[in-house]
C-alpha positions in Angstrom: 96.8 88.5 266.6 93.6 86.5 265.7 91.1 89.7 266.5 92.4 92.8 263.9 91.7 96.0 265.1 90.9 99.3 263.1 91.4 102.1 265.4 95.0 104.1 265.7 96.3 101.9 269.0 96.6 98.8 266.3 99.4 100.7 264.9 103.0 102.1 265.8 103.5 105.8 265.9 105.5 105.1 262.7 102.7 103.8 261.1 99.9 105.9 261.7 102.0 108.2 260.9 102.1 106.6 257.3 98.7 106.0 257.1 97.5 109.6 258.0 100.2 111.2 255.7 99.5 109.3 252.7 97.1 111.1 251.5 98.1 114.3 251.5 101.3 113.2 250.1 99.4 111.8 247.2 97.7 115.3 246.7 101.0 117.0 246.7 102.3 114.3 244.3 99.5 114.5 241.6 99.0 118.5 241.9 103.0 118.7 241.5 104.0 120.4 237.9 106.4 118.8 236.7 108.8 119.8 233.9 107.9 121.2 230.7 104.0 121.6 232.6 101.9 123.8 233.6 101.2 124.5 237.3 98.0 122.8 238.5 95.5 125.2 239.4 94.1 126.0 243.0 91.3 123.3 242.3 92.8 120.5 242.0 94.7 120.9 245.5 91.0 121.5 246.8 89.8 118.8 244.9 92.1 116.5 246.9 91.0 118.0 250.3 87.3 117.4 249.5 88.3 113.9 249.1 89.9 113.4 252.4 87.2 115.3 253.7 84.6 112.6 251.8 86.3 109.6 253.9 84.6 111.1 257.3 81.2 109.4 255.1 83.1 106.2 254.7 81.9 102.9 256.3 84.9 102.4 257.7 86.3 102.8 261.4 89.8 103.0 259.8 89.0 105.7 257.2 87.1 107.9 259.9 89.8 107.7 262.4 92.6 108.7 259.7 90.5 111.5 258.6 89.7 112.7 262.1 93.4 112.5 262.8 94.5 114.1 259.8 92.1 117.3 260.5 93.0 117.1 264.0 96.9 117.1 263.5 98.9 120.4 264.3 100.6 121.4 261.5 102.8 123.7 263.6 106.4 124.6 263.1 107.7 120.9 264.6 109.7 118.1 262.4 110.9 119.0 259.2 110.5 116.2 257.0 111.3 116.0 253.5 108.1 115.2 251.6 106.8 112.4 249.6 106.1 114.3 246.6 108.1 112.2 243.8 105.8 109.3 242.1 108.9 106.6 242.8 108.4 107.5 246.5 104.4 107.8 246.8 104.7 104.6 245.1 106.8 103.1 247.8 104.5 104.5 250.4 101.6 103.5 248.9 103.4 99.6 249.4 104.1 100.4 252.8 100.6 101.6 253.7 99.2 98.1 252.2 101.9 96.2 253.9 101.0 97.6 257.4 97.2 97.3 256.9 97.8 93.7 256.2 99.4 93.3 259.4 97.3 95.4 261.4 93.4 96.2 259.6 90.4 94.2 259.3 90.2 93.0 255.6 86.9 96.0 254.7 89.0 98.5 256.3 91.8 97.8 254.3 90.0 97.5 251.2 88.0 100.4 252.4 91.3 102.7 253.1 92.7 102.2 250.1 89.9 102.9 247.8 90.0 106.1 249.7 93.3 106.9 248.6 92.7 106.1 244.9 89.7 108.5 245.0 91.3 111.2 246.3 94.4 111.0 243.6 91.5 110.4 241.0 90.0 113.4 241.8 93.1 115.8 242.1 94.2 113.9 238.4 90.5 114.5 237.2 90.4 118.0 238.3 93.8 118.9 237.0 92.7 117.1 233.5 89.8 119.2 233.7 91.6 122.5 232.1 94.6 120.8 230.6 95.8 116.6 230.6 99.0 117.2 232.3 101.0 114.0 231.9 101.4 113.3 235.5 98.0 112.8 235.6 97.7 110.3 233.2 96.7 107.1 233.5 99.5 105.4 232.7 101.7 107.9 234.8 99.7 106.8 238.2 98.3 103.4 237.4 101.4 102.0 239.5 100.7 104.2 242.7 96.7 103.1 242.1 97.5 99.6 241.7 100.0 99.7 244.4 97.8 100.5 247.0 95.5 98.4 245.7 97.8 96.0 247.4 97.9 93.5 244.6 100.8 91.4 244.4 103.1 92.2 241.6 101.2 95.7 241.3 97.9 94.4 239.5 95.1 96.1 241.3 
């Protein structure tokens, strides 16, 4: 494919699926208590919304079409998957997302997708740091998800 295209017909059902669930998987993941933590507040769920919300702004066909599909998904009672929520397994979606934008999106709408990601698990982390620096929202705890979907080889972002 010589011409890379950045709307949702470049990608499998599998893989847009991916791409528009990534985020809200990262939310989910970084809000998470975990043990021996407090639970994250309200804000920084909201925090993460706002952010997904902030990619409609984006200069990127990619980013607005993800958003546009996340808001326009129906959440209903269908398929009950198991959720991403674990860092091992964010991490390993966050590989997959960059492997299938390689394949499939323009360079700046890769680039421009995943910087979206890394914002909104920023600002869930910064929100939830706000009150109290839970240790899932370190740095060092999600410096491998943010340089994973940096899409750096070897996980350097």
């Amino acid at each position: 494919m010589s011409e890379r295209i950045t709307t949702a017909t470049a990608y499998s059902a599998t893989e847009w699926d991916l791409l528009t669930g990534l985020p809200g998987r990262v939310i989910v993941a970084a809000a998470q208590p975990g043990p021996g933590r407090p639970p994250r507040s309200v804000a920084a769920g909201l925090a993460g919304l706002d952010a997904v919300a902030a990619g409609r702004a984006f200069d990127s066909d990619l980013v607005r079409a993800v958003v546009a599909a996340i808001y326009a998904r129906h959440d209903g009672p269908s398929r009950p998957a198991a959720p991403l929520t674990e860092l091992v397994d964010v991490l390993a979606a966050c590989r997959a997302v960059v492997r299938v934008l390689a394949r499939h999106a323009d360079p700046a709408d890769s680039a421009a997708y995943r910087q979206w990601v890394q914002s909104v698990a920023a600002r869930v982390c910064r929100t939830a740091s706000s009150a109290v620096r839970p240790p899932a929202c370190g740095r060092s705890a999600w410096l491998p998800v943010l340089r994973a979907v940096g899409g750096a080889p070897g996980g350097g972002a």
